[in-house]
mmCIF entry with sequence, helices, sheets and N, C-alpha, C, O atoms, coordinates in Angstrom:
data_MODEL
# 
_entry.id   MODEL 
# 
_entity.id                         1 
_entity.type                       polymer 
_entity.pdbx_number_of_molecules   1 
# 
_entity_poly.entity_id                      1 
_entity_poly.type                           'polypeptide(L)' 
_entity_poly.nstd_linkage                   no 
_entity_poly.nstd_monomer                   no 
_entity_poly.pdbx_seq_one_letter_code       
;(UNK)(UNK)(UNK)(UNK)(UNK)(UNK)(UNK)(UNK)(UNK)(UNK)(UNK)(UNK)(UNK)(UNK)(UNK)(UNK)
(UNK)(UNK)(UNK)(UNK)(UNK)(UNK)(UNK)(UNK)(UNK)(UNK)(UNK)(UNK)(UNK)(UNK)(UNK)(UNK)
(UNK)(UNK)(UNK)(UNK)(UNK)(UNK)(UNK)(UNK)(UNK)(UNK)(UNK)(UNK)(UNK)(UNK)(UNK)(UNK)
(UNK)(UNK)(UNK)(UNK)(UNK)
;
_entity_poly.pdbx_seq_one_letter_code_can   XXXXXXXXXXXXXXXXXXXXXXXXXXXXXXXXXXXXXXXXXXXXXXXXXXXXX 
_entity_poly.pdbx_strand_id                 A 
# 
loop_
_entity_poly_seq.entity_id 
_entity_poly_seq.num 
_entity_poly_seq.mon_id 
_entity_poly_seq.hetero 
1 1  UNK n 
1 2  UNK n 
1 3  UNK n 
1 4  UNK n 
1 5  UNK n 
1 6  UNK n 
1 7  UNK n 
1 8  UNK n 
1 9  UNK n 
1 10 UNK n 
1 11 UNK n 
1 12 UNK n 
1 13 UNK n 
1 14 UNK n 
1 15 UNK n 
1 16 UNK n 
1 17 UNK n 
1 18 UNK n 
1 19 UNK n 
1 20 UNK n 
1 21 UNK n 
1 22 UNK n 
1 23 UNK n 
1 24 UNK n 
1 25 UNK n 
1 26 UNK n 
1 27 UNK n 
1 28 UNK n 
1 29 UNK n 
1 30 UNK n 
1 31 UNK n 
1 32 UNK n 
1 33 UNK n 
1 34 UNK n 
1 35 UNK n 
1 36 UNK n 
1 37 UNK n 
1 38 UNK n 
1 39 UNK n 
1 40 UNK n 
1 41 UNK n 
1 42 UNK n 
1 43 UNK n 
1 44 UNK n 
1 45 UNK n 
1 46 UNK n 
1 47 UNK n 
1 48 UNK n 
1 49 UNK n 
1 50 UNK n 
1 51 UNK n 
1 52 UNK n 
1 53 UNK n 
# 
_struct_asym.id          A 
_struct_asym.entity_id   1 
# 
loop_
_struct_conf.conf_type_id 
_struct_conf.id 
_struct_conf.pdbx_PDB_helix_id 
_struct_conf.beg_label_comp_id 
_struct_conf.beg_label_asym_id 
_struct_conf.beg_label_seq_id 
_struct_conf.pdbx_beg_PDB_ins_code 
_struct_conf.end_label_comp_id 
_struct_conf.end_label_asym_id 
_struct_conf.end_label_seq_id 
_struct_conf.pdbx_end_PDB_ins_code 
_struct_conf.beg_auth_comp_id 
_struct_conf.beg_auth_asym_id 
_struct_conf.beg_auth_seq_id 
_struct_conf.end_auth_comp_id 
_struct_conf.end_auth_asym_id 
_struct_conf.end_auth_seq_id 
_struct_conf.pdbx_PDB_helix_class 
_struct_conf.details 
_struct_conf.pdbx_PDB_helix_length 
HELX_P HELX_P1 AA1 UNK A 2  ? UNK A 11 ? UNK A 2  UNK A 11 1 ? 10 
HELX_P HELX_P2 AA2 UNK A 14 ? UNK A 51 ? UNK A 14 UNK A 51 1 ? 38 
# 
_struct_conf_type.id          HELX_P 
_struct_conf_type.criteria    ? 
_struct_conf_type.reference   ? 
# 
loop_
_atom_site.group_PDB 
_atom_site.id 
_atom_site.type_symbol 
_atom_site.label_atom_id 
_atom_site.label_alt_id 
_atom_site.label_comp_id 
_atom_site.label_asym_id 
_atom_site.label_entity_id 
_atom_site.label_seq_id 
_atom_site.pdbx_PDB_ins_code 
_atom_site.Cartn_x 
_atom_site.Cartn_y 
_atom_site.Cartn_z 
_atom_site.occupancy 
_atom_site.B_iso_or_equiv 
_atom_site.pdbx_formal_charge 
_atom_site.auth_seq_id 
_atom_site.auth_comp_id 
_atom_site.auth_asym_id 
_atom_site.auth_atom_id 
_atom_site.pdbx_PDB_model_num 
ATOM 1   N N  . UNK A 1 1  ? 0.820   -1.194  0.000   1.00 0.00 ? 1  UNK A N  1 
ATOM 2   C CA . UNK A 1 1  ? 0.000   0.000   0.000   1.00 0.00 ? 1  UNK A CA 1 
ATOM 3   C C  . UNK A 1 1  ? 0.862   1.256   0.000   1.00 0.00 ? 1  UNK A C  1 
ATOM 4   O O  . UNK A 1 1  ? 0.507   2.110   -0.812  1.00 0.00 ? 1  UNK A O  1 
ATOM 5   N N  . UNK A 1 2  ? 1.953   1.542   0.770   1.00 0.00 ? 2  UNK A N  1 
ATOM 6   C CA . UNK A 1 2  ? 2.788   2.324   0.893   1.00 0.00 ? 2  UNK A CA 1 
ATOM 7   C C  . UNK A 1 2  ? 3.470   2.489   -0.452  1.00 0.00 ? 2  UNK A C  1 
ATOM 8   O O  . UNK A 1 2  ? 3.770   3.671   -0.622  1.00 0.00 ? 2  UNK A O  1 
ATOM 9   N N  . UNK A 1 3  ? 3.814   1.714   -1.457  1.00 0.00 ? 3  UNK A N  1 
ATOM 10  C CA . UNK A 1 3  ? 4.065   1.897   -2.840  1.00 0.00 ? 3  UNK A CA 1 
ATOM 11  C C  . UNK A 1 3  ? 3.195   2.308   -3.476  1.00 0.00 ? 3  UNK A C  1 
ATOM 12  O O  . UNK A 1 3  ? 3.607   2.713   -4.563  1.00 0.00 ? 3  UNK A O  1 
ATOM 13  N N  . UNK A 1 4  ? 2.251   2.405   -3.356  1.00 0.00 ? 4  UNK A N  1 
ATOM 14  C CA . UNK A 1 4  ? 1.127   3.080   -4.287  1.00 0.00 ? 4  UNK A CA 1 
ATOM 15  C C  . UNK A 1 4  ? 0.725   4.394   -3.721  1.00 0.00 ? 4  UNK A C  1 
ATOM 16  O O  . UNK A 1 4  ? 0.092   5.243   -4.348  1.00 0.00 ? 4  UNK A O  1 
ATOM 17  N N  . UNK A 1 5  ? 1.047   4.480   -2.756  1.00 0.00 ? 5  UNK A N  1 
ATOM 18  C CA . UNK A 1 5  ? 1.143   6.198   -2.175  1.00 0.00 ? 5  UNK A CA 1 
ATOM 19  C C  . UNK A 1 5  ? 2.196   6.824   -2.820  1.00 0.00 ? 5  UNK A C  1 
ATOM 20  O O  . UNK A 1 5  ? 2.023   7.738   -3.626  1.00 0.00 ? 5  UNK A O  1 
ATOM 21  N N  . UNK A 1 6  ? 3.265   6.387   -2.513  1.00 0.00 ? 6  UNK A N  1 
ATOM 22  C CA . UNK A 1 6  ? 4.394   6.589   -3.023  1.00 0.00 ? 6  UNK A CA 1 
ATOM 23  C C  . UNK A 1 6  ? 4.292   7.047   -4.464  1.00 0.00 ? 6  UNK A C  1 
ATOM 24  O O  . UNK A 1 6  ? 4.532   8.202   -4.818  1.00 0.00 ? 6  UNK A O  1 
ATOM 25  N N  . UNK A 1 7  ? 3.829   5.827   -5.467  1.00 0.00 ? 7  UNK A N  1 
ATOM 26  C CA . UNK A 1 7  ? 4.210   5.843   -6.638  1.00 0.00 ? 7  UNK A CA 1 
ATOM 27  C C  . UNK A 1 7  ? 2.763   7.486   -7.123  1.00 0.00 ? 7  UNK A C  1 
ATOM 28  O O  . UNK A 1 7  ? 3.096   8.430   -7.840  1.00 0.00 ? 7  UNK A O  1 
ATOM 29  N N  . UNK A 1 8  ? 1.396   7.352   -6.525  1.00 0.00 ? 8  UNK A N  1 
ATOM 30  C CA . UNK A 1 8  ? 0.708   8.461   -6.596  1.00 0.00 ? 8  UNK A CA 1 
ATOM 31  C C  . UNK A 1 8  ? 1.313   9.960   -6.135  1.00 0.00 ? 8  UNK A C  1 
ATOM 32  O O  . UNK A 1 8  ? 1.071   11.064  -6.622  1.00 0.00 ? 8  UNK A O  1 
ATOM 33  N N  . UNK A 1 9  ? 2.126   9.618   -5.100  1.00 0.00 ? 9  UNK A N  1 
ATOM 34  C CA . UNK A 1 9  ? 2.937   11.200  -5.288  1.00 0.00 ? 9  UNK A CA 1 
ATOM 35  C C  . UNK A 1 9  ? 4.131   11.354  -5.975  1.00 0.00 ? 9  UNK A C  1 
ATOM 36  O O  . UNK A 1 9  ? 4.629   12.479  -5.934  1.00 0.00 ? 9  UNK A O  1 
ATOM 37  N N  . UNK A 1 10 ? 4.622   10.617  -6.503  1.00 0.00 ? 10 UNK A N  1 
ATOM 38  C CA . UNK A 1 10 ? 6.106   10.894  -6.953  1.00 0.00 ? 10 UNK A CA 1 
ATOM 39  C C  . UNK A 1 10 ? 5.679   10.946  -8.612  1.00 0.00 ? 10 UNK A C  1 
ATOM 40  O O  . UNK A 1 10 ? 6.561   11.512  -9.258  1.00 0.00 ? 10 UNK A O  1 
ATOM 41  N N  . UNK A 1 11 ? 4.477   10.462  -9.482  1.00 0.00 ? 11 UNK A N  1 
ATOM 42  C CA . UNK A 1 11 ? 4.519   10.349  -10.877 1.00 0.00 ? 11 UNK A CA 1 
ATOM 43  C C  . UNK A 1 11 ? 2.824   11.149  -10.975 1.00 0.00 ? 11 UNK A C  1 
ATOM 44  O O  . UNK A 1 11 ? 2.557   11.477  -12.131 1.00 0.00 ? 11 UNK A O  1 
ATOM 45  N N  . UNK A 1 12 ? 1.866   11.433  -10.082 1.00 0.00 ? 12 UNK A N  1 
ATOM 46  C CA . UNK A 1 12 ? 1.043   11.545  -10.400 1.00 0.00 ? 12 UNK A CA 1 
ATOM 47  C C  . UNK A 1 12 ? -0.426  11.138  -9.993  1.00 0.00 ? 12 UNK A C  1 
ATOM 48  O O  . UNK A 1 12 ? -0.200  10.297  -9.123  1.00 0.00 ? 12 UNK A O  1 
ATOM 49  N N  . UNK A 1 13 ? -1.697  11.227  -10.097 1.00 0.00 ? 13 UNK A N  1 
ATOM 50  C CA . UNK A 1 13 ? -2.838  10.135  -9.902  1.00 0.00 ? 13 UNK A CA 1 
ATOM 51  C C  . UNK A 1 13 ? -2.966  9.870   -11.095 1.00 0.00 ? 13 UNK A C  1 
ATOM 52  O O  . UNK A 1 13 ? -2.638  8.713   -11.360 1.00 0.00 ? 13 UNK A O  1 
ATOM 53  N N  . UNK A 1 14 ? -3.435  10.684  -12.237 1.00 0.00 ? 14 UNK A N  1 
ATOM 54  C CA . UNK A 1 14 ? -3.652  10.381  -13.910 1.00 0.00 ? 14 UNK A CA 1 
ATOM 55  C C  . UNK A 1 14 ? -2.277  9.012   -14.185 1.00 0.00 ? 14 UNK A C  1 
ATOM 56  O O  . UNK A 1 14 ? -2.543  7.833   -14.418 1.00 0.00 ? 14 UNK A O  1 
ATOM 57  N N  . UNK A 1 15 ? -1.361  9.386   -14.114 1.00 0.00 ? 15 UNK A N  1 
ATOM 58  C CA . UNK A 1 15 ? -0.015  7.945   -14.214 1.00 0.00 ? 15 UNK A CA 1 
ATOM 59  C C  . UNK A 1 15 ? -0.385  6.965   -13.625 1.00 0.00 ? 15 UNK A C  1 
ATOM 60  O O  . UNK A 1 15 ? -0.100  5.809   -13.938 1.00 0.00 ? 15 UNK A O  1 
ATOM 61  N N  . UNK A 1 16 ? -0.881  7.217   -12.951 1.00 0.00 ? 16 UNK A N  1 
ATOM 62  C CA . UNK A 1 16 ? -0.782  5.898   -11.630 1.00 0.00 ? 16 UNK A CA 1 
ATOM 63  C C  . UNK A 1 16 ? -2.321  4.670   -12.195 1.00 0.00 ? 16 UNK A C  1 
ATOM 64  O O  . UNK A 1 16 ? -2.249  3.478   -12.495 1.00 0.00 ? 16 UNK A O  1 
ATOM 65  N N  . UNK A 1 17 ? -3.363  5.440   -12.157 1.00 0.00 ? 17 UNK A N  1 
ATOM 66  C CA . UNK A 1 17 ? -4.555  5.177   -13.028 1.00 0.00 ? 17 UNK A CA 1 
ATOM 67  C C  . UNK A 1 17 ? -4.504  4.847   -14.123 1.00 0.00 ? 17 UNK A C  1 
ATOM 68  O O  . UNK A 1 17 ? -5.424  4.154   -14.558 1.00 0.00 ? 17 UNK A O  1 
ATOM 69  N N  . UNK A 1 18 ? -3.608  5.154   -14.821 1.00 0.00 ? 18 UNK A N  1 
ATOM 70  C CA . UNK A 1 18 ? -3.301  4.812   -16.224 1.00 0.00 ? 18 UNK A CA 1 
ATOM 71  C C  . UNK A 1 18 ? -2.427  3.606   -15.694 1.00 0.00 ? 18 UNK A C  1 
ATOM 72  O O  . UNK A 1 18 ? -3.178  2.675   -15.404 1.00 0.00 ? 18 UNK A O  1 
ATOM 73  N N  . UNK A 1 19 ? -1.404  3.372   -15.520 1.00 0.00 ? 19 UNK A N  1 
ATOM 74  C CA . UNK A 1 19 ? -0.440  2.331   -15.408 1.00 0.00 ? 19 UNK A CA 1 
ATOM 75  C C  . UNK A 1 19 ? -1.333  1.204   -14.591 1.00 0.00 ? 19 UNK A C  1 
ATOM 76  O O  . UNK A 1 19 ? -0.788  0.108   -14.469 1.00 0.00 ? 19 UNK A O  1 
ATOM 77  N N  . UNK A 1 20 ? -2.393  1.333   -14.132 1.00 0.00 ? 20 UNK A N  1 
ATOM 78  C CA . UNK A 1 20 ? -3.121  0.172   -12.849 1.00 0.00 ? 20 UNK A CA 1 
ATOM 79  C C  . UNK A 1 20 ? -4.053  -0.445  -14.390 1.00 0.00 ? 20 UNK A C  1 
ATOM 80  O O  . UNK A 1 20 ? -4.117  -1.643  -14.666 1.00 0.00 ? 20 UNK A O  1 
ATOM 81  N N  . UNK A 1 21 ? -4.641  0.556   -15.155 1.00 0.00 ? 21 UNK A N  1 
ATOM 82  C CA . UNK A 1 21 ? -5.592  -0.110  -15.969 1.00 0.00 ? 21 UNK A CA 1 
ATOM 83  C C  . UNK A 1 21 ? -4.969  -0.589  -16.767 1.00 0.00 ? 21 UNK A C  1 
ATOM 84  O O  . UNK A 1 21 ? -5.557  -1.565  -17.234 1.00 0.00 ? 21 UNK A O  1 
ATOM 85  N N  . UNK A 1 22 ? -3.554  -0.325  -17.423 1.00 0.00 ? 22 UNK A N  1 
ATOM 86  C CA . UNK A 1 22 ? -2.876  -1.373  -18.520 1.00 0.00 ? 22 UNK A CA 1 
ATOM 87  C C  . UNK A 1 22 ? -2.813  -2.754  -18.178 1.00 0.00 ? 22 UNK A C  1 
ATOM 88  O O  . UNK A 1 22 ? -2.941  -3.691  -18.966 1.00 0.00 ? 22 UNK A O  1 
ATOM 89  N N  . UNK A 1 23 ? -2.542  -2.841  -16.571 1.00 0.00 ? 23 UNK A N  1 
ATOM 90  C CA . UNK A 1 23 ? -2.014  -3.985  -16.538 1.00 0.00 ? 23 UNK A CA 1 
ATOM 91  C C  . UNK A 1 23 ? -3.262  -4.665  -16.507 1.00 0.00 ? 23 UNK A C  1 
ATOM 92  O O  . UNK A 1 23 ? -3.330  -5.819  -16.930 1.00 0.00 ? 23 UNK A O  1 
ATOM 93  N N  . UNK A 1 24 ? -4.489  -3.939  -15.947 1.00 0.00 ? 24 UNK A N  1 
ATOM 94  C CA . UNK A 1 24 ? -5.406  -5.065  -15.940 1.00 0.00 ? 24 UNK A CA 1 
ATOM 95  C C  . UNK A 1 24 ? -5.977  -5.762  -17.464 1.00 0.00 ? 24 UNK A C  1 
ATOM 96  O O  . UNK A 1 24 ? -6.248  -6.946  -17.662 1.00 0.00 ? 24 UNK A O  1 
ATOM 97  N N  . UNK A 1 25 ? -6.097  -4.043  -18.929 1.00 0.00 ? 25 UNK A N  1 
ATOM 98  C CA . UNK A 1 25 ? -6.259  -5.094  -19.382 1.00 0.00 ? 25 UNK A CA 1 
ATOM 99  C C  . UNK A 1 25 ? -5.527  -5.901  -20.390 1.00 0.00 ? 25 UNK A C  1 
ATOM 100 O O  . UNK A 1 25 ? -6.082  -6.680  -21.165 1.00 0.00 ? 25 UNK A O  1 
ATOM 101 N N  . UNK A 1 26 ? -4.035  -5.635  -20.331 1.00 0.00 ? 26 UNK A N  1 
ATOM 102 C CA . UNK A 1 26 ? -3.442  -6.653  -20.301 1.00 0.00 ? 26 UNK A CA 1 
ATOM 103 C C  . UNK A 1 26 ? -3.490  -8.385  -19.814 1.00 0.00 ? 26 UNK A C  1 
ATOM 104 O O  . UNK A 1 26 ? -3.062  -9.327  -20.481 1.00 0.00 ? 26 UNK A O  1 
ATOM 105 N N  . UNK A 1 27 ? -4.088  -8.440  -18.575 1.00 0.00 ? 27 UNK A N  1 
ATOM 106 C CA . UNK A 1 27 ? -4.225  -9.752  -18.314 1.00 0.00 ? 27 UNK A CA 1 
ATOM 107 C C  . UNK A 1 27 ? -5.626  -10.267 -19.116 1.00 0.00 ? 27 UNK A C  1 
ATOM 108 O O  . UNK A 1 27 ? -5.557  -11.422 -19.536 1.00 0.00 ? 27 UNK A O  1 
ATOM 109 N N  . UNK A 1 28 ? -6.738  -9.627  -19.345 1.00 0.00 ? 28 UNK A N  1 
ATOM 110 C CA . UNK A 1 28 ? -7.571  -10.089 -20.134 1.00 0.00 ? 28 UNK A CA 1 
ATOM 111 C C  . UNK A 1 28 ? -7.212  -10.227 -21.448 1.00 0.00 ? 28 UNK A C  1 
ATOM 112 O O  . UNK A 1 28 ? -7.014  -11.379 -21.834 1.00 0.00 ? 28 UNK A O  1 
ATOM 113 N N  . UNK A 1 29 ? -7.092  -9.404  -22.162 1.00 0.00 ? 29 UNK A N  1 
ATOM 114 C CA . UNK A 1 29 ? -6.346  -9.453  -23.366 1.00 0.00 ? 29 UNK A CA 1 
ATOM 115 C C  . UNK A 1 29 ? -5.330  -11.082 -23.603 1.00 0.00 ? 29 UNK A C  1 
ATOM 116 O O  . UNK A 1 29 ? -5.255  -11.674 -24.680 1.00 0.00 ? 29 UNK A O  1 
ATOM 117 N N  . UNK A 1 30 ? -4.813  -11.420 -22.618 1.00 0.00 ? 30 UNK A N  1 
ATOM 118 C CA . UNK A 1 30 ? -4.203  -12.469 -22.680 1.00 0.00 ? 30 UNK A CA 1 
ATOM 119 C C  . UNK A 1 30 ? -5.323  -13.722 -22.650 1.00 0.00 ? 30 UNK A C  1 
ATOM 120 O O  . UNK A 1 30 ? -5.455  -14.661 -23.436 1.00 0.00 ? 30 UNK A O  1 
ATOM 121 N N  . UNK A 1 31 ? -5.949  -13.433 -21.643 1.00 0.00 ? 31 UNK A N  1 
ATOM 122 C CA . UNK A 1 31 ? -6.849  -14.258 -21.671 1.00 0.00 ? 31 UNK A CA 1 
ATOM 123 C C  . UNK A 1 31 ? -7.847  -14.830 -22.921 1.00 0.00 ? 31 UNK A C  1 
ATOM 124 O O  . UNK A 1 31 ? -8.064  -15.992 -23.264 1.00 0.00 ? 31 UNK A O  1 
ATOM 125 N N  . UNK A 1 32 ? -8.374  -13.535 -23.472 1.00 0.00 ? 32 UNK A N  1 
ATOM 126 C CA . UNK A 1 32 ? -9.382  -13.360 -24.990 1.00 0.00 ? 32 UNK A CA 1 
ATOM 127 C C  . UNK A 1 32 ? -8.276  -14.001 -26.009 1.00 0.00 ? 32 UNK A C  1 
ATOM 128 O O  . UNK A 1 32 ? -8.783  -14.775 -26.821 1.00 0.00 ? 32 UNK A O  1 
ATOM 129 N N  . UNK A 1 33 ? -6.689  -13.807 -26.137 1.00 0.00 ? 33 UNK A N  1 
ATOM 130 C CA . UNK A 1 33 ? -6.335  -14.372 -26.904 1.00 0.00 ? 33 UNK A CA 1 
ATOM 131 C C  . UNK A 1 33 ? -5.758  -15.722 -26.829 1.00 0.00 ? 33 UNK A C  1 
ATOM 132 O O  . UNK A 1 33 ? -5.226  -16.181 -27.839 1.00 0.00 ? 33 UNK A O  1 
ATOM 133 N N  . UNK A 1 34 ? -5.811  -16.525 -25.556 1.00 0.00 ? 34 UNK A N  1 
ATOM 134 C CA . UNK A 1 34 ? -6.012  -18.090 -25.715 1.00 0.00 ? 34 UNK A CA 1 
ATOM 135 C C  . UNK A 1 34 ? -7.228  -18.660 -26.115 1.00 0.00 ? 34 UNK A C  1 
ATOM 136 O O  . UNK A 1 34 ? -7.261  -19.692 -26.785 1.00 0.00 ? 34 UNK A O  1 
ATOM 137 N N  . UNK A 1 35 ? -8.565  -17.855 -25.628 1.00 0.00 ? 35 UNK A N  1 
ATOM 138 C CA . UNK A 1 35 ? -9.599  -18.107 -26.135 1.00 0.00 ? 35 UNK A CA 1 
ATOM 139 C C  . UNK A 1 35 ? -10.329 -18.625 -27.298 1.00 0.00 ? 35 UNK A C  1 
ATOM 140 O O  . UNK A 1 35 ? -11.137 -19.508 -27.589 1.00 0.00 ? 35 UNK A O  1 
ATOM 141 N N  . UNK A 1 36 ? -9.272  -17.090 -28.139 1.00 0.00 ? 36 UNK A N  1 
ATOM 142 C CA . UNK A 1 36 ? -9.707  -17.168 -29.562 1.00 0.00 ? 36 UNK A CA 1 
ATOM 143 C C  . UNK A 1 36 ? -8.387  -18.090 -30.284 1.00 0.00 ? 36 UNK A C  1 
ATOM 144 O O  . UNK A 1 36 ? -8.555  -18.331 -31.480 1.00 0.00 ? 36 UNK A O  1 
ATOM 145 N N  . UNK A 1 37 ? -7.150  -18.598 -29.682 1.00 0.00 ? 37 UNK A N  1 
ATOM 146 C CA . UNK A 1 37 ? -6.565  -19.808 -30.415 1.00 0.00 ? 37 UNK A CA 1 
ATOM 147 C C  . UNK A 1 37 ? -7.449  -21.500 -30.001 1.00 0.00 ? 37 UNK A C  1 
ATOM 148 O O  . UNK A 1 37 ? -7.681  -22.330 -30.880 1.00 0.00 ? 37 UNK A O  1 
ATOM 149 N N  . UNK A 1 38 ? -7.812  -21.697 -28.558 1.00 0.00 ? 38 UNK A N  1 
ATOM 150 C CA . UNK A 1 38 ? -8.674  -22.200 -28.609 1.00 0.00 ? 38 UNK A CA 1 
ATOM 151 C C  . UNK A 1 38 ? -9.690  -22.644 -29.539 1.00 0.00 ? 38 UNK A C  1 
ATOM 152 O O  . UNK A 1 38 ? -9.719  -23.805 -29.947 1.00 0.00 ? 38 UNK A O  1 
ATOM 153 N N  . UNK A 1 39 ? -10.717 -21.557 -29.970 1.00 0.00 ? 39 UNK A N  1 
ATOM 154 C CA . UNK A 1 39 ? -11.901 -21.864 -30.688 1.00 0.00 ? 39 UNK A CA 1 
ATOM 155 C C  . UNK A 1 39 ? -11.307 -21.952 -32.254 1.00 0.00 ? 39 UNK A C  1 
ATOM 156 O O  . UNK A 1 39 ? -11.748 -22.734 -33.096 1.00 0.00 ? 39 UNK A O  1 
ATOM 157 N N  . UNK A 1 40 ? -10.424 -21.176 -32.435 1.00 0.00 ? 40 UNK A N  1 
ATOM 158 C CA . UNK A 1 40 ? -9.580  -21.857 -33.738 1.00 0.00 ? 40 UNK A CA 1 
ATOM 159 C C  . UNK A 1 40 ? -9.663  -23.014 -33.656 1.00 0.00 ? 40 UNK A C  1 
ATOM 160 O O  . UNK A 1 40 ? -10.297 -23.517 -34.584 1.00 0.00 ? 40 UNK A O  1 
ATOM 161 N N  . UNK A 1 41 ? -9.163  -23.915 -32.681 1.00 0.00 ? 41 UNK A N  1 
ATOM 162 C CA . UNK A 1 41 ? -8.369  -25.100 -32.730 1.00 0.00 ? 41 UNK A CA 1 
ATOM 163 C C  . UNK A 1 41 ? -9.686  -26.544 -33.129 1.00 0.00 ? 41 UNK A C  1 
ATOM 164 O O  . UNK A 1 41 ? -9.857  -27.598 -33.741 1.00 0.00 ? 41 UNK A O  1 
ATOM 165 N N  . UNK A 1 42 ? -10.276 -25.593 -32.273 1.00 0.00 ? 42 UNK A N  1 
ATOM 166 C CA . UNK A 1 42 ? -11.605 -26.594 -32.684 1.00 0.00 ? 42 UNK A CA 1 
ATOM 167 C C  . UNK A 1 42 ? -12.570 -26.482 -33.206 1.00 0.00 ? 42 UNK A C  1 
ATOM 168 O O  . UNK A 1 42 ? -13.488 -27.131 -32.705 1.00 0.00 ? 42 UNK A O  1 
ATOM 169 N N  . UNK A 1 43 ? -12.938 -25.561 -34.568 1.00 0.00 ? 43 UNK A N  1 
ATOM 170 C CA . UNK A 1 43 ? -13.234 -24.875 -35.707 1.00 0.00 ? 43 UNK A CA 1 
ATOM 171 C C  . UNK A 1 43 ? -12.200 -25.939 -36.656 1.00 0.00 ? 43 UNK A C  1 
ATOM 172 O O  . UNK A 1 43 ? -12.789 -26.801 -37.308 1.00 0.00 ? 43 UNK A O  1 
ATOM 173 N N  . UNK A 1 44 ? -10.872 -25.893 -36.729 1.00 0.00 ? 44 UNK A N  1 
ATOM 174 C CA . UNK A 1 44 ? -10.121 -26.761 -37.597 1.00 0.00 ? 44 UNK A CA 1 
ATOM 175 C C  . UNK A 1 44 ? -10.803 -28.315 -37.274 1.00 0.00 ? 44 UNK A C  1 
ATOM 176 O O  . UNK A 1 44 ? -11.013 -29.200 -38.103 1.00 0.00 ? 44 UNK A O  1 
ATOM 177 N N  . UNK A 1 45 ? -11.027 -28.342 -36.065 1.00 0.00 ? 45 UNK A N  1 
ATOM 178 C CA . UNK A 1 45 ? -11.023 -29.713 -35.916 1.00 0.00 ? 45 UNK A CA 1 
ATOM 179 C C  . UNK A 1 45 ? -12.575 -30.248 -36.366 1.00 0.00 ? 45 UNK A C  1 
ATOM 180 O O  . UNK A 1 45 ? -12.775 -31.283 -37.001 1.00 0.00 ? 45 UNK A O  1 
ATOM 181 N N  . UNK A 1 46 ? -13.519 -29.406 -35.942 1.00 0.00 ? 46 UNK A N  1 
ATOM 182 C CA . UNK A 1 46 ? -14.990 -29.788 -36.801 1.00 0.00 ? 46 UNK A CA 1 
ATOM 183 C C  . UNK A 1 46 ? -14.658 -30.034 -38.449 1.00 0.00 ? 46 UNK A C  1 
ATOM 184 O O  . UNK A 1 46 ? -14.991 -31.105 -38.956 1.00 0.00 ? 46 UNK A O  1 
ATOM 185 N N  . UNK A 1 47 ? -13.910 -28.867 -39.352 1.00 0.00 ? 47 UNK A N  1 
ATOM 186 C CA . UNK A 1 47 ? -13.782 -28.917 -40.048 1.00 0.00 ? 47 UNK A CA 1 
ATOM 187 C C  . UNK A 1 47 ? -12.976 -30.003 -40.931 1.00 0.00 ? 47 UNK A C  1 
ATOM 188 O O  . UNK A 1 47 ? -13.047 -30.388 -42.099 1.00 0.00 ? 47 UNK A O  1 
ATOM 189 N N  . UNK A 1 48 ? -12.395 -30.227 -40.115 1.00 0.00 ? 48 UNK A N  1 
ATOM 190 C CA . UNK A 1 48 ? -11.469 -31.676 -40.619 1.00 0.00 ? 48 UNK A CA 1 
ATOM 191 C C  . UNK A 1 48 ? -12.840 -32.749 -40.695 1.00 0.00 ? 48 UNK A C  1 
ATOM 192 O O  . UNK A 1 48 ? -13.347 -33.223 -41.712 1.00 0.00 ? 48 UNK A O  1 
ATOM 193 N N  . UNK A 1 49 ? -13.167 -32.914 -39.552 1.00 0.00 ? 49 UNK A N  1 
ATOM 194 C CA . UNK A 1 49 ? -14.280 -34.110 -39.220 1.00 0.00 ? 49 UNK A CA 1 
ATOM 195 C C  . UNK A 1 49 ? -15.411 -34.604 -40.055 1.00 0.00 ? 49 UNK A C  1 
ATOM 196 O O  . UNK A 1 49 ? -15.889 -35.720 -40.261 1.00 0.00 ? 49 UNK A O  1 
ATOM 197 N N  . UNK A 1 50 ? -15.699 -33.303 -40.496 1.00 0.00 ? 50 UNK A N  1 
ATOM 198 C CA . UNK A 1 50 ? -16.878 -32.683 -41.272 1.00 0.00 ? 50 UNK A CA 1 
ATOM 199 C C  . UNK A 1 50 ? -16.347 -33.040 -42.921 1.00 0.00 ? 50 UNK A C  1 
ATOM 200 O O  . UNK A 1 50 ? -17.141 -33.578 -43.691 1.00 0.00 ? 50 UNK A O  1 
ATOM 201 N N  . UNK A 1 51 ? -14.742 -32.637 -43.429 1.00 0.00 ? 51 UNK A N  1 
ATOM 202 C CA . UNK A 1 51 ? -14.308 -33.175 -44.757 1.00 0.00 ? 51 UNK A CA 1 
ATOM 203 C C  . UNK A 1 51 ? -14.445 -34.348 -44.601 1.00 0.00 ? 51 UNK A C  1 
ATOM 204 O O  . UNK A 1 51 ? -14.961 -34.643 -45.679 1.00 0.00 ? 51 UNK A O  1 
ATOM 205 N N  . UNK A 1 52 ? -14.346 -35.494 -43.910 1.00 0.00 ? 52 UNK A N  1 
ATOM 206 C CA . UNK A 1 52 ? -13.872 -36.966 -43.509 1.00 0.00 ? 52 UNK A CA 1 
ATOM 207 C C  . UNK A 1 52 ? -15.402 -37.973 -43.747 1.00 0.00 ? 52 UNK A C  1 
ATOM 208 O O  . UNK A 1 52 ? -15.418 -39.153 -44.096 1.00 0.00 ? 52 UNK A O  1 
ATOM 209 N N  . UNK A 1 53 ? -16.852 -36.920 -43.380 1.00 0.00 ? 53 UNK A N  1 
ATOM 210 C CA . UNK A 1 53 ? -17.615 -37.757 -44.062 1.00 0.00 ? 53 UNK A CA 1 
ATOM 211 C C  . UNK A 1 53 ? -17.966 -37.997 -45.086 1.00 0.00 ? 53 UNK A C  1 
ATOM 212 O O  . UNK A 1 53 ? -18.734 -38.941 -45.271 1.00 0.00 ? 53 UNK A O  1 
# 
């Protein structure tokens, strides 16, 4: 907690707010893009299944 006081007086509140929301959506962003290799993966794989009958 004391680092985030810190880091709010030494760079800013607008910096600080900004740098807290990258990271969050950074971690989603990561998330949405296993997602969407995911549903790739098994989109190829219907599609294979689907040539095969």
């Amino acid at each position: 907690m004391d680092h985030i006081v810190n880091l709010i007086g030494n760079v800013g509140f607008p910096i600080a707010v900004s740098l807290y929301l990258l990271v969050r959506v950074e971690q989603k962003l990561e998330v949405l893009t296993l997602t969407i290799s995911n549903l790739a993966q098994i989109m190829n794989l219907l599609h294979e299944e689907k040539k095969q009958r």
